[in-house]
C-alpha positions as CSV (number, residue, x, y, z in Angstrom):
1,X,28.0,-10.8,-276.3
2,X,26.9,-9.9,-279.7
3,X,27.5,-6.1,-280.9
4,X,23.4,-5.5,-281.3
5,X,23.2,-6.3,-277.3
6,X,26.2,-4.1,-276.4
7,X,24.9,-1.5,-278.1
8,X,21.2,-1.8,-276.5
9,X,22.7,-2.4,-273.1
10,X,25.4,0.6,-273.8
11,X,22.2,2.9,-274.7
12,X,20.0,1.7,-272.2
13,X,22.7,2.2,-269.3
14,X,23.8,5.2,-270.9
15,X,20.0,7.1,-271.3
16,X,19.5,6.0,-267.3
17,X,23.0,7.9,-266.1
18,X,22.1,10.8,-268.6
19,X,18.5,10.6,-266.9
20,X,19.7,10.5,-263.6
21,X,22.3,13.7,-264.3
22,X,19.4,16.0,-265.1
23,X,17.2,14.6,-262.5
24,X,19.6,15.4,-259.9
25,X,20.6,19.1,-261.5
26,X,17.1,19.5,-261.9
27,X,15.9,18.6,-258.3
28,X,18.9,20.9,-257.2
29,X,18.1,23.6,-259.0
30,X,15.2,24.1,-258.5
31,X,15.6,23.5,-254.3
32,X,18.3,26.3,-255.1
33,X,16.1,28.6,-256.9
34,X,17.7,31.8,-257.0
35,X,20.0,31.4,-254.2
36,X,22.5,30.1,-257.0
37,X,22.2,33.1,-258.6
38,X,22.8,35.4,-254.9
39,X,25.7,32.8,-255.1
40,X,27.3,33.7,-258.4
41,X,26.5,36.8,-258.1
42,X,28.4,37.4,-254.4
43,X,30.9,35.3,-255.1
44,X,32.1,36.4,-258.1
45,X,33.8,39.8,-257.2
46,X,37.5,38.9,-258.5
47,X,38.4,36.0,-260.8
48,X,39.7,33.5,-257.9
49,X,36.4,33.9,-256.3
50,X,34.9,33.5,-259.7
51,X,36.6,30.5,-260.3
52,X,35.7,28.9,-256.7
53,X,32.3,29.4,-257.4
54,X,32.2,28.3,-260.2
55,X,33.2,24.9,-259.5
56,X,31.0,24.8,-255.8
57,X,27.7,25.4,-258.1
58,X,29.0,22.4,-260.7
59,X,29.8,20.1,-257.7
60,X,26.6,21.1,-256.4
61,X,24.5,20.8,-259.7
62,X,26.6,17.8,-260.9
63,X,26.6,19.3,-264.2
64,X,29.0,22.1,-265.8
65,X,26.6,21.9,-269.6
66,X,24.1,23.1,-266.4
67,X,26.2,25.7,-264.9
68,X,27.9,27.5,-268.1
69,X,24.3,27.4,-269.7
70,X,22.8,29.1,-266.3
71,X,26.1,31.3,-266.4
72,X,24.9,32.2,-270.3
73,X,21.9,32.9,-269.7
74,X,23.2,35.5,-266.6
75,X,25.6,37.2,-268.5
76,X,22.8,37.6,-271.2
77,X,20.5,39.2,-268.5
78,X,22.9,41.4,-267.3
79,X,23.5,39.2,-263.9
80,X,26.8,38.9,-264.5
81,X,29.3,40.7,-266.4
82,X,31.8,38.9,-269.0
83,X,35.0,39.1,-266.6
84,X,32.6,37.5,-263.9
85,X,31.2,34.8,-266.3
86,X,35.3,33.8,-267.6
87,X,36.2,32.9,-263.6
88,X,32.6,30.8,-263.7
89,X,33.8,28.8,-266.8
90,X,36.8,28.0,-265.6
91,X,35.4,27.0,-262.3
92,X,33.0,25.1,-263.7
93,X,35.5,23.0,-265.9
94,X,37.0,21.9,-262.6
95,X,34.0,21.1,-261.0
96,X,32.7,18.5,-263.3
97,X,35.8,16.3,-262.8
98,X,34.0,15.6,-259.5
99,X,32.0,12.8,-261.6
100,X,35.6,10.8,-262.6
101,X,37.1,10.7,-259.0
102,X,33.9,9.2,-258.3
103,X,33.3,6.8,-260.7
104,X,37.3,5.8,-260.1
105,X,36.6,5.2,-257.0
106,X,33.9,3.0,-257.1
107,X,36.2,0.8,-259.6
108,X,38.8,1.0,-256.8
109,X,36.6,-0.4,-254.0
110,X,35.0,-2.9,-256.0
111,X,31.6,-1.3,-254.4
112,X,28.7,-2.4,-256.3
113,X,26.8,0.8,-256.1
114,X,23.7,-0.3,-257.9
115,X,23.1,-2.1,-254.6
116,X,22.5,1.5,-252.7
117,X,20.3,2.8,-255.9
118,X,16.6,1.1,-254.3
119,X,17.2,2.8,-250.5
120,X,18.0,5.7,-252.1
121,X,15.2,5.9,-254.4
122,X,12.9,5.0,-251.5
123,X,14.4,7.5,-249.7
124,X,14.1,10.2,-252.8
125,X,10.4,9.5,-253.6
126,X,9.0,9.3,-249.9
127,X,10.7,12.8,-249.4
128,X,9.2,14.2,-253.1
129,X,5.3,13.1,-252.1
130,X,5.8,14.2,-248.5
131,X,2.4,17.1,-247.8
132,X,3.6,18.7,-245.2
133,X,7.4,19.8,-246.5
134,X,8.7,22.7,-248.5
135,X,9.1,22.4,-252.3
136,X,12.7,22.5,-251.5
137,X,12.1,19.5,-249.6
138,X,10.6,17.7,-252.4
139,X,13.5,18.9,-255.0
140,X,16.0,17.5,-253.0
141,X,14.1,14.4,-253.2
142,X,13.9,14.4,-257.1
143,X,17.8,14.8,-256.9
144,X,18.2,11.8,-254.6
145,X,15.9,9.2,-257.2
146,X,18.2,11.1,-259.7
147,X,21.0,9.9,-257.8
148,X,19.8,6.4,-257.7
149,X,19.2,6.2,-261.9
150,X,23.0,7.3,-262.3
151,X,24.3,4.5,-260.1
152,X,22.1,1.9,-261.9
153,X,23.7,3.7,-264.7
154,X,26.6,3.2,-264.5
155,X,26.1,-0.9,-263.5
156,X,24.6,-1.7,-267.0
157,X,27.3,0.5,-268.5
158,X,29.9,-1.7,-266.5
159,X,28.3,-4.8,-267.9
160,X,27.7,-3.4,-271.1
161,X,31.5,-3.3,-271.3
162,X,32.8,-7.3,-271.0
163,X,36.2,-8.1,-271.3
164,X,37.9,-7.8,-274.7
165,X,39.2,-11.1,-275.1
166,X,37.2,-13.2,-277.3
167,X,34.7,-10.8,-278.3
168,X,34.0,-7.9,-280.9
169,X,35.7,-5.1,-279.1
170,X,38.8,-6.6,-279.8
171,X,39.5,-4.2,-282.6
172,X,39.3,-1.2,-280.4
173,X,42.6,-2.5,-278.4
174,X,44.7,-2.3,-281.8
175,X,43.3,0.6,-282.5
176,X,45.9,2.3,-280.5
177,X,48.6,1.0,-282.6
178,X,48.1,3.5,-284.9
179,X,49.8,6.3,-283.1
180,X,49.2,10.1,-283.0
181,X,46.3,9.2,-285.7
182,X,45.0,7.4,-283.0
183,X,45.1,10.5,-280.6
184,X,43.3,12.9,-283.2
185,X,40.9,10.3,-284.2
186,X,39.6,9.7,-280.0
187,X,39.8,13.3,-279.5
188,X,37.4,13.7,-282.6
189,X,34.9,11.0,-281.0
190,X,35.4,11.8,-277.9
191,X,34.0,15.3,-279.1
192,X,31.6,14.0,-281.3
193,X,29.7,11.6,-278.6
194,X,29.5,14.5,-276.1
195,X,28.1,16.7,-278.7
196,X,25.3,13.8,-279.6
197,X,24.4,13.0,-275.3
198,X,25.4,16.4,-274.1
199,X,27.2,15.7,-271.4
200,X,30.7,15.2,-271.2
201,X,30.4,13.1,-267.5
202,X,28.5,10.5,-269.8
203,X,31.4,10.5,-271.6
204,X,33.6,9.5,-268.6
205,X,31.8,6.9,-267.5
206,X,31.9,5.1,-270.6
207,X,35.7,6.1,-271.0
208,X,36.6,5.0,-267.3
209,X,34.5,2.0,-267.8
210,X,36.1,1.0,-271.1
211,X,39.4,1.5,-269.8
212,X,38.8,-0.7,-266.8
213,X,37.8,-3.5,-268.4
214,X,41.0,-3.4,-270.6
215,X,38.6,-2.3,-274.1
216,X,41.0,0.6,-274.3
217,X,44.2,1.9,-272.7
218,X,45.5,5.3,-271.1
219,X,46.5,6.7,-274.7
220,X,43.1,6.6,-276.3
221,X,41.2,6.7,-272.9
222,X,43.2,10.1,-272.4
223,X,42.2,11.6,-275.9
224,X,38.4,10.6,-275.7
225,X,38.6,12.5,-272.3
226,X,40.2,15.3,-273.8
227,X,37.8,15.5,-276.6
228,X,34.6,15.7,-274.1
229,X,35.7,18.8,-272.8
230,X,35.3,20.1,-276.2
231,X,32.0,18.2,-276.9
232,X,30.7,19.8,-273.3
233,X,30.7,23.5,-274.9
234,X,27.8,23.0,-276.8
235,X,25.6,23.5,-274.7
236,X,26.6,27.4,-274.0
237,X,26.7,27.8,-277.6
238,X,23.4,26.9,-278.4
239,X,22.1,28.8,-275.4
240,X,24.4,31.8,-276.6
241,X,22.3,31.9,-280.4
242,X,18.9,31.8,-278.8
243,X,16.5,34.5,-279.9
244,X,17.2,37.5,-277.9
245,X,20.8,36.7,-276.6
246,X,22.7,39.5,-276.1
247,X,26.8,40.0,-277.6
248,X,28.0,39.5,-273.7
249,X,26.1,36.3,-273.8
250,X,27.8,35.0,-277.5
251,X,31.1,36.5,-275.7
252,X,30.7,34.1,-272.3
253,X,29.8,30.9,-274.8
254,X,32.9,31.9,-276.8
255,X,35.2,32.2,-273.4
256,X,34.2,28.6,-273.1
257,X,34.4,27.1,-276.2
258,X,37.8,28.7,-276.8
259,X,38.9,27.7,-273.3
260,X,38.7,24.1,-273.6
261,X,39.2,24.2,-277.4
262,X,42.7,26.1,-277.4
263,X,43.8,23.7,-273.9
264,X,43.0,21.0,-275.7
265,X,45.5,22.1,-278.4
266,X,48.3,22.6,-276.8
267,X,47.3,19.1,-274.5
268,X,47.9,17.2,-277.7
269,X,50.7,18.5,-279.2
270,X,52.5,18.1,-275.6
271,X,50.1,14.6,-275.6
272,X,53.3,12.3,-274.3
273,X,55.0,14.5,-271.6
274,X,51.5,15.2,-270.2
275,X,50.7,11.8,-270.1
276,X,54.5,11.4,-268.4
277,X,53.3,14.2,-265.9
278,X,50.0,12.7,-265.1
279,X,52.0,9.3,-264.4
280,X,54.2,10.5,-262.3
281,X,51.5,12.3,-260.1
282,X,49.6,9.6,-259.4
283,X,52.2,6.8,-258.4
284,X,51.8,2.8,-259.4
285,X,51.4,1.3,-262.6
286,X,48.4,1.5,-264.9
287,X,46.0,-1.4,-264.2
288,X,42.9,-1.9,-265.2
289,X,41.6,-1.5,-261.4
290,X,43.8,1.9,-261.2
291,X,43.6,3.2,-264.4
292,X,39.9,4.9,-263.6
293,X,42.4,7.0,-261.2
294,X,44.6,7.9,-263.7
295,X,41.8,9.2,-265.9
296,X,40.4,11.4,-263.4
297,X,43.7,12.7,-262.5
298,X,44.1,13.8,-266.5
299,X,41.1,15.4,-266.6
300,X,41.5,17.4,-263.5
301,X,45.1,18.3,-264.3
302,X,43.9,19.4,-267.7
303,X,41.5,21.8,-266.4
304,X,43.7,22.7,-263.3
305,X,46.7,23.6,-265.4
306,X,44.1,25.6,-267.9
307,X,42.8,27.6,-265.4
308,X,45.9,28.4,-264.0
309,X,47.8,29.3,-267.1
310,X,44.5,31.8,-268.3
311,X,43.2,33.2,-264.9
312,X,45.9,36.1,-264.9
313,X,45.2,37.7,-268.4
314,X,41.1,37.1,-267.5
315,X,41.0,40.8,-268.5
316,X,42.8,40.9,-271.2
317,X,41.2,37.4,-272.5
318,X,37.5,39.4,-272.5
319,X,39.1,42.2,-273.7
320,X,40.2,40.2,-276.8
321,X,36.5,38.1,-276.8
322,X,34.8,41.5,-277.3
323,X,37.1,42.7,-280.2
324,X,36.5,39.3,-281.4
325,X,33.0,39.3,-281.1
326,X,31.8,42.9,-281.6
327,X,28.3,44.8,-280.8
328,X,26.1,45.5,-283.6
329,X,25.4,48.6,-284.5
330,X,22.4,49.6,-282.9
331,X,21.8,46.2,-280.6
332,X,21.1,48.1,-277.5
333,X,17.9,49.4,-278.6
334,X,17.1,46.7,-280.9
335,X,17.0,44.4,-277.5
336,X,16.4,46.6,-274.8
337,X,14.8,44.1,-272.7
338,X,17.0,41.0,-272.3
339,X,14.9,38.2,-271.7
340,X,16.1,34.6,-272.8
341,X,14.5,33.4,-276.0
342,X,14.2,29.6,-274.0
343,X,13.3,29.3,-270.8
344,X,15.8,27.6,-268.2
345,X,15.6,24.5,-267.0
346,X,13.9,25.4,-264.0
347,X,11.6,28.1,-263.8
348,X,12.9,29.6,-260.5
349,X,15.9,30.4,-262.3
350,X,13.9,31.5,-265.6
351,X,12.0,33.9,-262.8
352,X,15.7,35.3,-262.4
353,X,15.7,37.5,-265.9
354,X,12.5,38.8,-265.4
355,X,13.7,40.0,-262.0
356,X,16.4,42.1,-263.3
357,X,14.5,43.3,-266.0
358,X,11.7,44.6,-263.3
359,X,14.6,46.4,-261.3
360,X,14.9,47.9,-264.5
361,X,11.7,49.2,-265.0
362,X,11.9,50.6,-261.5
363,X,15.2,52.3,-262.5
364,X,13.0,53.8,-265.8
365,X,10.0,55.3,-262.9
366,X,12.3,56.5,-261.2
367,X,14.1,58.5,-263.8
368,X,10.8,59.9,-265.2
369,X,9.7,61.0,-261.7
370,X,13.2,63.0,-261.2
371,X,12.8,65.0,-264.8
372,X,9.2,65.2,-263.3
373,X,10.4,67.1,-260.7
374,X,12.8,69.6,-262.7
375,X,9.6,70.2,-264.3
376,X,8.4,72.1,-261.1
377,X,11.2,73.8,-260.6
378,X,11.9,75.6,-264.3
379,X,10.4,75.0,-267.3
380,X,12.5,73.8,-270.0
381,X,13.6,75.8,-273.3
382,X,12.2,73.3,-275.6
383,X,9.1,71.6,-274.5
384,X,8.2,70.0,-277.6
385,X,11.2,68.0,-277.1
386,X,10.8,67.4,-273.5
387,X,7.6,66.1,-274.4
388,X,9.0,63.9,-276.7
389,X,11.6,62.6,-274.4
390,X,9.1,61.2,-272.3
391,X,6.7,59.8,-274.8
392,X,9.9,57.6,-275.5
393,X,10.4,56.9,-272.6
394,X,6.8,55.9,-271.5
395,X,6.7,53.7,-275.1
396,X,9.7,51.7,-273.3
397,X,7.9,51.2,-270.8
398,X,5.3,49.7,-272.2
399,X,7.4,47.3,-274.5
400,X,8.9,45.8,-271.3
401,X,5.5,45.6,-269.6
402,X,4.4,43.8,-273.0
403,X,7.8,42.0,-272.8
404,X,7.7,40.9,-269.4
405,X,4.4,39.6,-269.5
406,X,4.4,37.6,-272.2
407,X,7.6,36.0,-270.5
408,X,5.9,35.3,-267.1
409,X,3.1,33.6,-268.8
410,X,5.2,31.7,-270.7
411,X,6.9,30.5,-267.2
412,X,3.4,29.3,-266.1
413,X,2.9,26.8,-268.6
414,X,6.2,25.0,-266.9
415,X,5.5,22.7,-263.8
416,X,5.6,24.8,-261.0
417,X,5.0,24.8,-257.5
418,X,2.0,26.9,-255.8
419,X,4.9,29.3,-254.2
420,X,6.8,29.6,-257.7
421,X,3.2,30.4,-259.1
422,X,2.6,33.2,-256.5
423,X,5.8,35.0,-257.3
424,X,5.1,34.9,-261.0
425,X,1.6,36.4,-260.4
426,X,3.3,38.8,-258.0
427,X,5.4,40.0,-260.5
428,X,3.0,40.4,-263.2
429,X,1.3,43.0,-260.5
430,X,4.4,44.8,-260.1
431,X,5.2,44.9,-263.4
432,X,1.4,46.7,-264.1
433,X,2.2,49.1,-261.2
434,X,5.3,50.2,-262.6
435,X,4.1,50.9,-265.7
436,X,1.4,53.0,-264.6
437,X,3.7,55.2,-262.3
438,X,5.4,55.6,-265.9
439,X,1.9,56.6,-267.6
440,X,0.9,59.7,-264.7
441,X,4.7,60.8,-265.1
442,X,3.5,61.5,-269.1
443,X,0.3,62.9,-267.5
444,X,2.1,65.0,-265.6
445,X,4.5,66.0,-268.3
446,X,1.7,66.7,-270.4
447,X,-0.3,69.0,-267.6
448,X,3.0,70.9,-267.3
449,X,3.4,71.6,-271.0
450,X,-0.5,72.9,-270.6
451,X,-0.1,75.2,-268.0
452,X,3.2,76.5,-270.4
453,X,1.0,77.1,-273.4
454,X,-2.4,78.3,-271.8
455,X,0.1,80.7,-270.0
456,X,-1.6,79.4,-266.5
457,X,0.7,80.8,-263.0
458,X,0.6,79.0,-260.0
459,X,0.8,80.5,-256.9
460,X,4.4,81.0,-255.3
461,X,3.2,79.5,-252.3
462,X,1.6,75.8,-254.5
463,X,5.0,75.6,-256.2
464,X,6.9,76.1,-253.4
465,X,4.5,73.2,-251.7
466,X,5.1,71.1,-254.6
467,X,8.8,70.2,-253.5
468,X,8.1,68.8,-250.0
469,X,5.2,66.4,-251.9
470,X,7.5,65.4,-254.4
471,X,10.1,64.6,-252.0
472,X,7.5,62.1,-250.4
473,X,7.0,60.5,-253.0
474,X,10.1,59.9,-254.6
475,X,11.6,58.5,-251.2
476,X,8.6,56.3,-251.1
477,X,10.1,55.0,-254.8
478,X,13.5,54.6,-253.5
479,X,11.8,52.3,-250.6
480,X,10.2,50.1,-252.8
481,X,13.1,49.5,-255.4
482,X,15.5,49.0,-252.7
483,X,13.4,46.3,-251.8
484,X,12.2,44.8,-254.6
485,X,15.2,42.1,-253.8
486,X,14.3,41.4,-250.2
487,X,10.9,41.7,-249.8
488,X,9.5,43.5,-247.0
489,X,9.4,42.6,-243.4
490,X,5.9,43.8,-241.4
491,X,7.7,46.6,-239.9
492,X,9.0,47.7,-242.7
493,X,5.3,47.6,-244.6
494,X,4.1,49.3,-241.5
495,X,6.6,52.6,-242.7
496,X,5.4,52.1,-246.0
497,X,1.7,52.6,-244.9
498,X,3.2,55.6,-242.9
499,X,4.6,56.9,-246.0
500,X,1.3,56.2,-248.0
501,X,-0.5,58.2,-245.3
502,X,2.0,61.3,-245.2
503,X,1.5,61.5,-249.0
504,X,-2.1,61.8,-248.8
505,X,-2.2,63.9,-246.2
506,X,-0.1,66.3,-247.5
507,X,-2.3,65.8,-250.7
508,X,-5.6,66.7,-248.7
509,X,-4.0,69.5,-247.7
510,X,-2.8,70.9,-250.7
511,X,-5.9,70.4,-252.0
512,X,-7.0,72.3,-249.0
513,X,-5.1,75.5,-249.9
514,X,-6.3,75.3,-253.6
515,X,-9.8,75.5,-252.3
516,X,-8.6,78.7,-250.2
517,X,-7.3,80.2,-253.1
518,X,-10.1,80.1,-254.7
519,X,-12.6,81.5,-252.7
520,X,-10.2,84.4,-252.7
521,X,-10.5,85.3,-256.5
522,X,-7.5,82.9,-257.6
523,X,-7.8,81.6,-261.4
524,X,-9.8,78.9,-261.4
525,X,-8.3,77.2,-264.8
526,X,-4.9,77.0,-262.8
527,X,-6.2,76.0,-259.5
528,X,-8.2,73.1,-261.2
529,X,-5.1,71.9,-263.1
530,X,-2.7,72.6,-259.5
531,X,-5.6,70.5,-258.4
532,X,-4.8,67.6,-260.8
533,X,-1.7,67.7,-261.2
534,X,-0.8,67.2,-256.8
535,X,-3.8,64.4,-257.9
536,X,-1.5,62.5,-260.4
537,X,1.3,62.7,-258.5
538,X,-0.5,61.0,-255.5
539,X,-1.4,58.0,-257.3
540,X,2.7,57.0,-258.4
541,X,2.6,56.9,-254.4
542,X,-0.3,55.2,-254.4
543,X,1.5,52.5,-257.5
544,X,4.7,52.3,-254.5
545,X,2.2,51.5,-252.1
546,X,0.4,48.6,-254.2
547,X,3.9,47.1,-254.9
548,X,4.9,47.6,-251.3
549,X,1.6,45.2,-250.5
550,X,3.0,42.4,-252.5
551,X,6.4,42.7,-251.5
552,X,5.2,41.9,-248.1
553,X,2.3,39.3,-248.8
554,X,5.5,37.2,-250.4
555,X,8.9,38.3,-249.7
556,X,11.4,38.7,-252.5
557,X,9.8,38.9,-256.2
């Protein structure tokens, strides 16, 4: 076979594997949606647990470039925290080893698995056109026609590869007799080629098959393994310098670059004893129809005894990444709203930052309602500055709204389905309502600081009146941010129109009272502005009530 065909067949076998690998992550993905995030999130409440999941989402995704990106991307958010995101990576390091196993098996049965590639595609496609199914339904179809492209794959890789004898790879057997050279050089390509595809499980195949058909043996097979898990981490790097990515998010990139980088180190300068060690665990001699094992076996070992050897000192290993990698001066405000300057892969898990970043915003409503209410009961010292405070605070506001919605649009020009397309318009609707609870808190603020300087009195008996009111309302708050999450069942909406009723009936009747009052002689400039101000703070309960709508019209946002 002449080079110029091996290399086209290599390519061609390769680009249909690589295809298939983010068809199948893809498809899961987005069947997943957030529910991988609910995973990683509840899952991750010590470093073992960390570490667990983070090797169930790779096996499930089928990629770790996949998982330590989405894990990025988290930590960037705010999802997760740094400790959290270390037991991920190392998790996630285990859980793409899933790919060699496979792959050595198939060598070890002699299966050809190209031969199960059409059902399953049959299978995959008929289940991603179906009418009547869920789009989970559908996304698990995508990752089954996934499925089939890696297993024709990896055929035209295997026959890519011929036997050595007699043809130009010859020269990669003798490569080997050049010693520890030989090591450094393989672990540099090895790195090199995962860099270029972007996934190390690529890099497998080719190794595994390779090694199989006798192109290469353990020693060099063994390095170029070694030197994809350093190629693999370049994918969290370039998601950690996207516009907008936070220090915690260049700190969880780090964890895994320096992870794989600094196991690798110490791998190669114990390169023969490992090797010994790796032997002796998996028993027979290295043949081409065993050595597939023997490779998997390294790679698992090598991220097994990694993770063992770091997941005591997790704490101490962030502590050091964020000395290493220190917060600029002034970042927190400079990038206030942590949203991902790329979108994911999938735009149910892009939906994810924008999630947080509206829990957020309810947070910010919430806290200008409670100084709202200190307002009522004593006036502060310094109202020029109280003013101020929430004139800030109501500009923040409307960055994120301005932030948030440019991001949500942006997720609409992805391909989504008509429930993904709701939520984002959902969203957008709850982001508006948020920020106008914000803009009648600096209404309020604002008719407060007028009754201070016209020297305006209420009545004893308004003021007192205007704690039970308030108390309505900001319950009503704590409803709807509790829920934002969830979503809210019909019997639950039913106590939020009960709440949205009790509000404006207390309303009506203050309003009542104010009318009273005046007919009796009260001052008609502070009645009218008692009058507006019970007025404005009916209509952040009537901004609860609006979200509470679309909370229930489509579950979680």
């Amino acid at each position: 076979m002449s080079v110029l065909l091996i290399l086209f067949t290599l390519a061609g076998g390769l680009a249909l594997f690589m295809y298939g690998m983010e068809r199948t992550s893809e498809g899961i993905q987005r069947a997943a949606g957030e529910r991988l995030q609910h995973t990683l999130n509840f899952m991750t409440g010590n470093s073992l647990m960390g570490v667990l999941t983070g090797t169930l989402v790779t096996v499930a995704v089928q990629s770790s470039s996949a998982t330590t990106v989405m894990l990025v991307t988290f930590v960037n958010a705010g999802l997760l925290s740094l400790r959290q995101g270390i037991g991920v990576i190392m998790g996630a390091n285990i859980g793409t080893t899933l790919t060699g196993w496979i792959i050595a098996a198939i060598g070890i049965a002699k299966f050809d698995i190209s031969s199960l590639a059409l059902p399953i595609f049959g299978v995959g496609f008929f289940m991603s056109i179906a009418r009547r199914r869920s789009d989970a339904f559908k996304s698990y179809g995508n990752a089954l026609m996934g499925l089939a492209f890696i297993f024709l794959g990896l055929k035209f890789i295997a026959e890519a590869v011929p036997k050595p004898s007699g043809n130009v790879l010859l020269f990669l057997q003798n490569f080997s007799n050049l010693g520890y050279i030989a090591i450094l050089v393989a672990v540099l390509a090895g790195t090199l080629f995962t860099i270029l595809v972007h996934a190390s499980s690529a890099t497998l195949a080719i190794v595994i098959t390779m090694a199989s058909q006798g192109v290469i043996d353990f020693t060099i097979a063994a390095a170029l393994t070694l030197g994809a898990n350093i190629g693999t981490t370049v994918d969290a790097f370039l998601a950690s310098i996207a516009k907008g990515a936070s220090t915690n998010a260049k700190r969880a990139a780090w964890a895994h670059i320096l992870f794989n980088v600094l196991g690798t180190v110490w791998v190669v300068i114990l390169f023969k004893p490992f090797i010994r060690l790796v032997d002796w665990v998996v028993p027979g001699p290295i043949e081409p129809q065993s050595i597939g094992v023997h490779i998997a076996m390294l790679h698992t070992m090598f991220n097994g005894l990694n993770t063992v050897l770091l997941l005591p000192f997790v704490d101490q290993y962030a502590r050091f990444l964020e000395r290493l990698i220190k917060e600029k001066p002034g970042e927190a405000e400079l990038h206030a709203v942590y949203l991902p300057g790329t979108l994911m892969a999938t735009p149910e898990l892009s939906l994810v930052h924008a999630r947080k970043e509206i829990a957020d915003m309810s947070n910010l409503a919430r806290t200008m309602f409670g100084r709202v209410r200190r307002l009522f009961e004593k006036e502060p010292d310094d109202f020029e500055a109280e003013i101020e405070w929430f004139c800030a605070k109501e500009n923040y506001a409307d960055s994120m709204k301005e932030e948030l919605s440019k991001y949500l649009l942006s997720i609409t020009g992805m391909d989504l389905s008509d429930r993904t397309r709701e939520r984002v318009n959902i969203k957008l609707r709850i982001v508006t309502e948020l920020e106008n609870m914000t803009d009648e808190c600096l209404n309020i603020a604002f008719l407060m600081k007028k009754k201070r300087d016209k020297a305006l009195a209420f009545d004893p008996e308004s003021m007192a009146a205007l704690t039970p009111f308030s108390d309505l309302v900001e319950a009503f708050l704590a409803f709807t941010s509790d829920h934002l999450h969830t979503g809210l069942t019909e019997e639950e909406h039913e106590r939020a129109a009960e709440m949205e009723e009790q509000i404006d009936a207390f309303k009506k009747h203050l309003k009542k009272l104010a009318r009273k009052r005046l007919d009796h002689g009260a001052e008609v400039k502070a009645e009218l502005l008692y009058i507006d101000l019970i007025r404005h703070v009916e209509k952040i309960g009537d901004c609860a009530y609006a979200i509470a709508g679309e909370l229930r019209s489509f579950g979680s946002v």
